[in-house]
C-alpha positions in Angstrom: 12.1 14.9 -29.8 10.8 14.1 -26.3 7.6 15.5 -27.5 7.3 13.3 -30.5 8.1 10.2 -28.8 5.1 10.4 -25.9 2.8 11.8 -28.6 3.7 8.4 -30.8 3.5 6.3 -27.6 -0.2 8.3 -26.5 -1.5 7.6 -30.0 0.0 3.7 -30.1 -1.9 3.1 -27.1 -5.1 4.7 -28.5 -4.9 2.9 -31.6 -7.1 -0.7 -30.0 -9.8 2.3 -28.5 -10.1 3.9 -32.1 -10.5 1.4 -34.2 -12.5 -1.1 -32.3 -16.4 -0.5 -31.0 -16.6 -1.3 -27.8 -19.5 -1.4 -25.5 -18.3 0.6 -22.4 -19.8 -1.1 -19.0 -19.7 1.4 -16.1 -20.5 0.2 -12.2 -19.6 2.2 -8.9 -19.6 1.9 -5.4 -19.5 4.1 -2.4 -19.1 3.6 1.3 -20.7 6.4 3.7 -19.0 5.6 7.4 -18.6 8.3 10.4 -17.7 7.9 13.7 -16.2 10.2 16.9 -13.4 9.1 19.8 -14.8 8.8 23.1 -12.2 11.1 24.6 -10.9 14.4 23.8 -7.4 13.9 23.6 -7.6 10.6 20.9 -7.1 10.4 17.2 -8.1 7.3 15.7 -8.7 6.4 12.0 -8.3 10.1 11.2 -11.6 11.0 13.6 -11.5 12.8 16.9 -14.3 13.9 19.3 -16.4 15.4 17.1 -18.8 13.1 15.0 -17.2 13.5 11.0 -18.8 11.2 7.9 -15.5 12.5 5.7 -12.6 10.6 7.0 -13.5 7.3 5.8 -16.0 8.2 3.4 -15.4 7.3 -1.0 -17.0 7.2 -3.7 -16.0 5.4 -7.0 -16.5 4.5 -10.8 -15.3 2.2 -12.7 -15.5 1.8 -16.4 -14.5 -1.4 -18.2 -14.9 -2.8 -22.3 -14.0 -5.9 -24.2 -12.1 -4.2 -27.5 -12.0 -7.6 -29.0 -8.8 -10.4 -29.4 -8.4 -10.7 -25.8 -7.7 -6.8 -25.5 -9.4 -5.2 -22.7 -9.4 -1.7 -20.4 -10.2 -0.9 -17.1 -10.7 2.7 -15.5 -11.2 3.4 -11.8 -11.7 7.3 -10.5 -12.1 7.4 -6.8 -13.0 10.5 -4.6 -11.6 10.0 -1.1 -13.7 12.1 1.9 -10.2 12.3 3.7 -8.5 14.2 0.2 -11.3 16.8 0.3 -12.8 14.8 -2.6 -9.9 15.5 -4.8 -10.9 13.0 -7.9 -7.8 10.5 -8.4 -7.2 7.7 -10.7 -6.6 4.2 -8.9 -6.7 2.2 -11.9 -6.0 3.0 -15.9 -4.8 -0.4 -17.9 -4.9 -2.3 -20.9 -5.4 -6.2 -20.4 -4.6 -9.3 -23.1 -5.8 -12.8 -22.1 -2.7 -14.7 -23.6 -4.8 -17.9 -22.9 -7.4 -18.8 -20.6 -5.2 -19.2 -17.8 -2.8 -15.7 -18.7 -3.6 -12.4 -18.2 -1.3 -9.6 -19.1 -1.7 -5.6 -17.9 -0.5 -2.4 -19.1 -0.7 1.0 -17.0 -1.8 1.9 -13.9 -2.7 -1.1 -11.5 -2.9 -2.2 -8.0 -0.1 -3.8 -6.1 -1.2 -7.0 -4.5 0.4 -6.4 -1.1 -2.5 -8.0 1.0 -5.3 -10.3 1.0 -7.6 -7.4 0.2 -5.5 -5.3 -1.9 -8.0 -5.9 -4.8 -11.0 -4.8 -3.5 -9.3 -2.6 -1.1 -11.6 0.4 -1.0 -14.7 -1.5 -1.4 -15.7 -2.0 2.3 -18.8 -4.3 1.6 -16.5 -7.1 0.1 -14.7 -7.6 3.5 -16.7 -7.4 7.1 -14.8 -4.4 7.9 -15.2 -0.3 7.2 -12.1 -0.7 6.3 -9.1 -3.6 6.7 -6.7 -2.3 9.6 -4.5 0.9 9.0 -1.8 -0.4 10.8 -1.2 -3.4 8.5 -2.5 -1.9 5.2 0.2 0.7 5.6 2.4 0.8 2.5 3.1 4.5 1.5 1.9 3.2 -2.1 -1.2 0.4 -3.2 -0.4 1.3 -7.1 2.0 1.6 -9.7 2.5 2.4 -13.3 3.8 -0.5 -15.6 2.6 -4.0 -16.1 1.5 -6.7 -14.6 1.1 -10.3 -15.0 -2.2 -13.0 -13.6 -1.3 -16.5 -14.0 -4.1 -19.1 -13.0 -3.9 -23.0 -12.9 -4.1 -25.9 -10.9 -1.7 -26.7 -8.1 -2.5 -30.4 -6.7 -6.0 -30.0 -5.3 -5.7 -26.2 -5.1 -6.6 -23.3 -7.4 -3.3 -21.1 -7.8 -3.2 -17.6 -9.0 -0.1 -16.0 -9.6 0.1 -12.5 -9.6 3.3 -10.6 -10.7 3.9 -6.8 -11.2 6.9 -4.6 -12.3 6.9 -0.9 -12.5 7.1 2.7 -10.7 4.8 5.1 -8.2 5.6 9.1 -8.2 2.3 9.7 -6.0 2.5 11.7 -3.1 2.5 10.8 0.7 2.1 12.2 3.8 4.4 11.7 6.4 4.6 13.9 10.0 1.5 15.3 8.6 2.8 17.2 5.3 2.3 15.5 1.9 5.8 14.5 0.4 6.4 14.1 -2.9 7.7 10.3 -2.8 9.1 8.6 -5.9 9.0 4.4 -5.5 11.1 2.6 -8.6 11.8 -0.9 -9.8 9.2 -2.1 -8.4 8.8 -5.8 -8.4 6.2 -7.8 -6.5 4.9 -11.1 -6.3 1.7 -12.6 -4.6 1.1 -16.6 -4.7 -2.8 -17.3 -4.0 -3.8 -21.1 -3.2 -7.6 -21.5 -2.8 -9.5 -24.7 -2.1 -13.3 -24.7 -0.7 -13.2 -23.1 2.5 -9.5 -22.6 2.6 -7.3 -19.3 1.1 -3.2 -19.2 1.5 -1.6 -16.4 0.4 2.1 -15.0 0.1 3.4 -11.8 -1.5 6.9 -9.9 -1.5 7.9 -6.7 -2.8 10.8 -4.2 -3.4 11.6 -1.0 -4.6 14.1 1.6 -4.4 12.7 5.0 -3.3 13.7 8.3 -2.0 11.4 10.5 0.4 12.5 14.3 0.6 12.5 15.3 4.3 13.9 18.8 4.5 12.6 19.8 7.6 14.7 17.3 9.3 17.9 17.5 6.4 20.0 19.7 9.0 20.2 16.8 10.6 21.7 14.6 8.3 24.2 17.6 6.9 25.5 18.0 10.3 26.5 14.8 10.9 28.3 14.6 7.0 30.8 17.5 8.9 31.9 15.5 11.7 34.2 12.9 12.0 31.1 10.0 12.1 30.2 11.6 8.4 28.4 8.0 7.6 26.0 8.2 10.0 24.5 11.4 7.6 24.1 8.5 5.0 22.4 5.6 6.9 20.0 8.4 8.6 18.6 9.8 5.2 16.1 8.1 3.3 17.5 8.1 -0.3 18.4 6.1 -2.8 17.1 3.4 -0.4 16.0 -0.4 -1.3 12.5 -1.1 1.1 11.4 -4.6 1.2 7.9 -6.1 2.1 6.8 -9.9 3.0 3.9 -11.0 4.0 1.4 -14.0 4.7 -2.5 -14.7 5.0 -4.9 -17.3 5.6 -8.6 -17.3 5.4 -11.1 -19.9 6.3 -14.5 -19.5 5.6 -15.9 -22.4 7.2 -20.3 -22.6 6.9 -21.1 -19.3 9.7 -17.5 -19.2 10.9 -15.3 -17.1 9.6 -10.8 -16.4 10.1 -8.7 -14.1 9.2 -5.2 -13.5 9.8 -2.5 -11.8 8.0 1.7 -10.9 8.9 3.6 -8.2 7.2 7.4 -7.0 7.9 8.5 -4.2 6.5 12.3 -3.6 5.8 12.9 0.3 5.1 16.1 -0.2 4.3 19.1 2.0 5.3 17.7 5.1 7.3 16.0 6.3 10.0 12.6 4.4 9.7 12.5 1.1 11.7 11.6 -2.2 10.3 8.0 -2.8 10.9 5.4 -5.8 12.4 2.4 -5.8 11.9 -0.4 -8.2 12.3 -3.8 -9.3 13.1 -6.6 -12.3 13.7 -10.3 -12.0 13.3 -12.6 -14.4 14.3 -16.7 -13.9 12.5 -20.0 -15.6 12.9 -22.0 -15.1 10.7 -26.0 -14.8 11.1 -28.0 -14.8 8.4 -27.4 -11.2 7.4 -25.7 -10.2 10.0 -22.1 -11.2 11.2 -20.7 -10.9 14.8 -16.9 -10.6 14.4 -13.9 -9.5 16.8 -10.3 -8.4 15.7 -6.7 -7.9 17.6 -3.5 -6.8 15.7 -0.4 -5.6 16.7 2.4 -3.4 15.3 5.9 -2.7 16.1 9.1 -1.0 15.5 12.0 -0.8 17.4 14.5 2.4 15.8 18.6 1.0 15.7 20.4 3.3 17.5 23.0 3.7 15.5 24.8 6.6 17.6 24.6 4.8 21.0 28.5 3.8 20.4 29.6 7.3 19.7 31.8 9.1 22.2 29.9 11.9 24.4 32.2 14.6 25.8 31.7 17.5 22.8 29.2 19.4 23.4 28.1 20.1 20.1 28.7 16.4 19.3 26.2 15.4 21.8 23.6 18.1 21.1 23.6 16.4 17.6 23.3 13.0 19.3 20.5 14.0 21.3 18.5 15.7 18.6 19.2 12.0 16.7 18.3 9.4 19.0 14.9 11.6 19.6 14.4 11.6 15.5 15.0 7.7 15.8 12.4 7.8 19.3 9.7 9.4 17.2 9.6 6.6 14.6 9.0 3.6 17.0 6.0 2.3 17.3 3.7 -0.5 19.5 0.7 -0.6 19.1 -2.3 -3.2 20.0 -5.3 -2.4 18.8 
């Protein structure tokens, strides 16, 4: 019965491609970066001392046809230098223009965390290689489910409102070993307000997730067979609730150009810290060229949630010890 059902629901969806001629309009793009650290001990942007092209290196297609009555769809294949060139699908959906202002999408789709999050791996549509890893740091940029775009006016301002629902079982890699991750109910919202030379933009987020960690699972079981058996529960990361806010403004002023974008990360009940990030840039452009400078921040400060537990036990403070340097490892502070 299972069976039946997805091949009914495969076919539905094929129905609009089968019966409608549609010219198929393909485009690409790539971006070709390397780069080395300066010293032997760094790690930066997945590069050490030894010059590399793959870590930040992609190539892309896109595919894209009109099927008629406001139907539409929209394929994106991406090959990432730092995946070995594994080929992955970023983008698979069905769009319907409800009116000229609506937009409606079905499938796989981009979640509009940041300012950027649309043309996030094409690097020549910002002044960067790449927008700042420790900001655009969301263990998940897509989903599958729908979507909705809302344009209008708002006072003097063009508004877009951008709305998504759905679910992410991609994998991601975490202490350096890919985890299979699953992300649901997700809902998001980004608010974009646009006039001339001036962008606002707000966006929130939430989903409920769980992130197997099994290597560090001892930990949690031993303290579910001590009298503090809660702290098991608050430490693992399942059947958590993460939430993400942020803000951004752009002003694109003649030759000048500013950037600057906030995010807070709440994880939720676990281990994992809630996170800061942020950054400013400040451009000039000329003529071709720009000149531009950026400084960020991020930060997260662990809750140690054992610092009130009585010490005395031996094995009791072994296990406290082995848990306040799990919740040391996660902080971070970082200017960059």
């Amino acid at each position: 019965m299972k069976i039946l059902k997805r091949s009914l629901i495969f076919y539905i969806l094929c129905i609009p491609l089968l019966t409608h001629a549609a010219e198929i309009n393909f485009s690409g793009f790539a971006t070709l970066a390397g780069g080395k650290t300066l010293d032997d001990d760094e790690f930066l942007e997945g590069h050490d001392d030894t010059f590399d092209f793959q870590p930040n290196s992609l190539l892309a297609l896109q595919a894209s046809a009109d099927l008629g009555n406001g139907w539409g769809v929209t394929t994106q294949v991406l090959s990432r230098g730092s995946d070995d060139w594994d080929i992955k699908s970023e983008w698979a959906f069905l769009s319907y223009d409800a009116n000229d202002n609506w937009r409606l999408l079905f499938g796989r789709q981009r979640v509009p965390f940041y300012i950027y999050s649309d043309f996030l791996d094409v690097s020549y549509a910002y002044h960067w290689i790449s927008p700042p890893s420790e900001l655009y740091s969301v263990p998940y940029d897509s989903l599958d489910g729908v979507g909705s775009i809302y344009t209008t006016n708002f006072g003097n301002f063009d508004s877009t409102l951008h709305m998504i629902y759905g679910r992410n079982q991609d994998s991601t890699t975490l202490y350096d070993i890919d985890r299979p991750t699953d992300f649901r109910n997700i809902f998001g919202a980004a608010w974009t307000l646009n006039r001339d030379w001036f962008t606002l933009r707000l966006s929130y987020a939430a989903s409920d997730y769980d992130i197997p960690l099994n290597e560090i699972s001892p930990i949690f079981d031993s303290w579910r067979a001590t009298p503090f058996a809660s702290i098991g529960d608050e430490l693992e990361a399942k059947d958590d609730r993460g939430v993400f806010t942020g803000a951004g403004v752009v002003i694109d002023y003649e030759s000048y150009l500013i950037v600057t974008e906030f995010t807070n990360i709440d994880t939720g009940d676990n281990f994992f810290p809630e996170q800061k990030a942020s950054y400013i840039t400040l451009g000039k452009r000329f003529d071709n060229f720009m000149l531009h400078l950026t400084y960020g921040t991020k930060d997260g400060e662990a809750d140690n949630i054992v610092a009130n537990i009585p010490r005395g036990n031996p094995p009791l403070d072994a296990l406290i010890s082995a848990t306040e340097q799990l919740l040391l490892s996660t902080e971070q502070d970082v200017t960059y």
